[in-house]
C-alpha positions as CSV (number, residue, x, y, z in Angstrom):
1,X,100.1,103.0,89.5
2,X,97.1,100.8,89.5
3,X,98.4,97.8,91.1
4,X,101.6,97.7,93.1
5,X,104.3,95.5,94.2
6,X,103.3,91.5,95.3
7,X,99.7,91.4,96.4
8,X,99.0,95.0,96.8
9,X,96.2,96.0,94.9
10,X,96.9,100.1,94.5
11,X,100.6,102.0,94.9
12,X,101.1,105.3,94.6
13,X,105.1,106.5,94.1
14,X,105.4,110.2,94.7
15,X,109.3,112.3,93.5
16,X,109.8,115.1,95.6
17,X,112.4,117.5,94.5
18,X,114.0,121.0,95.7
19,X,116.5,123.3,93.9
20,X,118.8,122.7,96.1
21,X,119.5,119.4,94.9
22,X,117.4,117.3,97.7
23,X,114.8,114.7,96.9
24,X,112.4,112.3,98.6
25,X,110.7,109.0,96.5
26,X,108.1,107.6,98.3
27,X,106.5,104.1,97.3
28,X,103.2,103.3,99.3
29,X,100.8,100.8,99.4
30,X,97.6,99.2,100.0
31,X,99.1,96.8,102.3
32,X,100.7,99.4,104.6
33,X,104.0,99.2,103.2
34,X,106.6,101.8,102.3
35,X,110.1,102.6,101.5
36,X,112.1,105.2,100.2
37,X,114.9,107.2,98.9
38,X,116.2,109.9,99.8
39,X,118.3,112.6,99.6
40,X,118.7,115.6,102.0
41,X,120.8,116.0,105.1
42,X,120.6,113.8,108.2
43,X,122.0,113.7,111.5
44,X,123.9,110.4,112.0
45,X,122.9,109.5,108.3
46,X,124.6,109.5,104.5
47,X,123.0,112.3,102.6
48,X,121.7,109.8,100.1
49,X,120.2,106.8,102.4
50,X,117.0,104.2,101.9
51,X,114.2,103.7,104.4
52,X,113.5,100.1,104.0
53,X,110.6,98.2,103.6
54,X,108.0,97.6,105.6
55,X,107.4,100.4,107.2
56,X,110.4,102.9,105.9
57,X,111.4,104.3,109.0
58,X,112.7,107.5,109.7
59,X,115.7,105.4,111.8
60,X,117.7,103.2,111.1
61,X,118.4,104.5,107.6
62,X,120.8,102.6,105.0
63,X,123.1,104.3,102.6
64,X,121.2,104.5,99.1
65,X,122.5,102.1,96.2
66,X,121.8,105.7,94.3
67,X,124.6,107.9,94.4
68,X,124.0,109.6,91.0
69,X,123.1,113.6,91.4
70,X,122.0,114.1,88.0
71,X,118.2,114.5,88.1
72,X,117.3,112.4,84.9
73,X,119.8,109.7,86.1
74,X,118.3,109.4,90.0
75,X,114.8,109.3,88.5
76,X,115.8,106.7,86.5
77,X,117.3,104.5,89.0
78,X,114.5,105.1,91.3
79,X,112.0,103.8,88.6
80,X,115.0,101.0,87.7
81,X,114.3,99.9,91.4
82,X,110.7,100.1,92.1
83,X,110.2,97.7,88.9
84,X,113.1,95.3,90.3
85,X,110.7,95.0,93.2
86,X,107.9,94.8,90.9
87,X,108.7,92.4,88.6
88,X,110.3,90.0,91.3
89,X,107.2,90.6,93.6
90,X,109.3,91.2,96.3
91,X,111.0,93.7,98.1
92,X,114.2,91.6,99.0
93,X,117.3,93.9,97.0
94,X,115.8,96.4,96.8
95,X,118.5,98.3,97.9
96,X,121.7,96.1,96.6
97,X,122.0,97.3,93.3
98,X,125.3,98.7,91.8
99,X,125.3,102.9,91.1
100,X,123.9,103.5,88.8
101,X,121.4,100.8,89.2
């Protein structure tokens, strides 16, 4: 990406994935700011969960609007989202849509 979401300037997203199924999207900015989705296991946390905005802690976690499995389809909603937040220049809903989003 050469701009990112609001008044960032740069973004980068990075898609992690494992063979067993696990994945990690990552959306970073020049402003600091991160979230992500996730998919792996975690104590005290759903298996799919979100790591909101700012600062996409590692706790508390959310349970992910993404509940899809399918590779194509989880890409897809990730991308679905991160222009949501793009387009709206904002990162409020990010995580509210409806599976799939």
């Amino acid at each position: 990406m050469s701009d990112g979401i609001g008044v960032a300037d740069t973004a980068r997203l990075d898609i992690r994935w494992s063979l067993t199924g696990n994945y990690a999207a990552h959306y970073t900015d020049n402003q600091g700011r991160d979230f992500r989705f996730d998919c792996h296991a975690k104590p005290d946390a759903p298996r799919q969960h979100f790591h909101p905005p700012p600062d996409a802690p590692s706790r508390p976690v959310e349970p992910s609007c993404i509940t899809v499995c399918e590779a194509s389809l989880v890409t897809r909603a990730i991308l679905q989202r991160w222009r949501y937040a793009y387009t709206n220049e904002t990162f409020d809903g990010l995580n509210d849509a409806e599976n799939p989003p």
